[in-house]
C-alpha positions as CSV (number, residue, x, y, z in Angstrom):
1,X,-68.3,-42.0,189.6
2,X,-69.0,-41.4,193.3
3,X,-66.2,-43.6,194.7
4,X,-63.5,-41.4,192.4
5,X,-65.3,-38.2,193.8
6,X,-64.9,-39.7,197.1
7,X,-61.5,-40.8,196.7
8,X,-60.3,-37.3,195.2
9,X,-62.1,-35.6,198.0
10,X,-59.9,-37.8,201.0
11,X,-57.2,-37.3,199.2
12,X,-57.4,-33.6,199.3
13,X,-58.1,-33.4,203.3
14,X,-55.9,-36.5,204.3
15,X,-52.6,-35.6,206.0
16,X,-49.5,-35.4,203.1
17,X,-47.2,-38.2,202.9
18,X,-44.1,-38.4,204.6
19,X,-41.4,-36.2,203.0
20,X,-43.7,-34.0,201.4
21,X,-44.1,-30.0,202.8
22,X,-46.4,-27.4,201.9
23,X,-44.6,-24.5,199.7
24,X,-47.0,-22.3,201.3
25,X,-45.8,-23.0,204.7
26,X,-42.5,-22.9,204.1
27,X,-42.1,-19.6,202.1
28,X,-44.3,-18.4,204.9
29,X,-41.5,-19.2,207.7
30,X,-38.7,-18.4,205.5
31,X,-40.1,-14.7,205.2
32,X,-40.9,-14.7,208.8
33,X,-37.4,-16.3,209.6
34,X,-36.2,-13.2,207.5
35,X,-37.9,-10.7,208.9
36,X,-37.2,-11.8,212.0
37,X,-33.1,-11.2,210.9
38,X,-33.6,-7.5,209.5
39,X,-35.3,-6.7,212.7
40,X,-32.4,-8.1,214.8
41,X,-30.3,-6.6,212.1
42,X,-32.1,-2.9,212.4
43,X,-31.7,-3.8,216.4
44,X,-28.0,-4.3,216.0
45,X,-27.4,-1.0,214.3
46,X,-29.3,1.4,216.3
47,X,-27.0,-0.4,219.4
48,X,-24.2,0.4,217.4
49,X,-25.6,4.0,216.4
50,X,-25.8,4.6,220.2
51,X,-22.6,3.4,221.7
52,X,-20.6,5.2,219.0
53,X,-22.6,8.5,220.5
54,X,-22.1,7.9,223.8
55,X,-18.2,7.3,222.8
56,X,-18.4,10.7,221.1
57,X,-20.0,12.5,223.8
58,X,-18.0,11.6,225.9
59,X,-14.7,12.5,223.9
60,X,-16.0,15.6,223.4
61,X,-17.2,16.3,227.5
62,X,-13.5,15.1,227.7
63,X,-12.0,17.7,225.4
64,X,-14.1,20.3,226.6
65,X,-12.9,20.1,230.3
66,X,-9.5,19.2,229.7
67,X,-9.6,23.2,227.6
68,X,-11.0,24.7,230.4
69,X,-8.8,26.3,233.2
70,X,-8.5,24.1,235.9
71,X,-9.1,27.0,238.6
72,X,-11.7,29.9,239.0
């Protein structure tokens, strides 16, 4: 009875055989892999968010002075 106990109990702290991964560890990375690709994702559209403002201010500065008078 001891040497089963024994056995079960290296078994359970040896290193896993070749081939075989820890579900744990792996749905751990994937949600970190996909977290990792909505921030990027987020990242991406604020950029986006940004340059199409800039590209609207500055349409609109450009309408603005080409409506005004060119003299004083």
């Amino acid at each position: 009875m001891v040497n089963v106990a024994r056995s079960n109990w290296c078994q359970e702290i040896a290193d896993p055989p070749a081939g075989v991964r820890d579900p744990r560890g792996i749905a751990t990375s994937r949600a970190a892999g996909m977290a990792s690709m909505r921030s990027w994702w987020a990242r991406a559209e604020v950029r986006q968010m940004v340059a199409s403002g800039r590209r609207t201010a500055a349409s609109t500065w450009s309408q603005s002075a080409a409506s005004m008078p060119a003299g004083r």
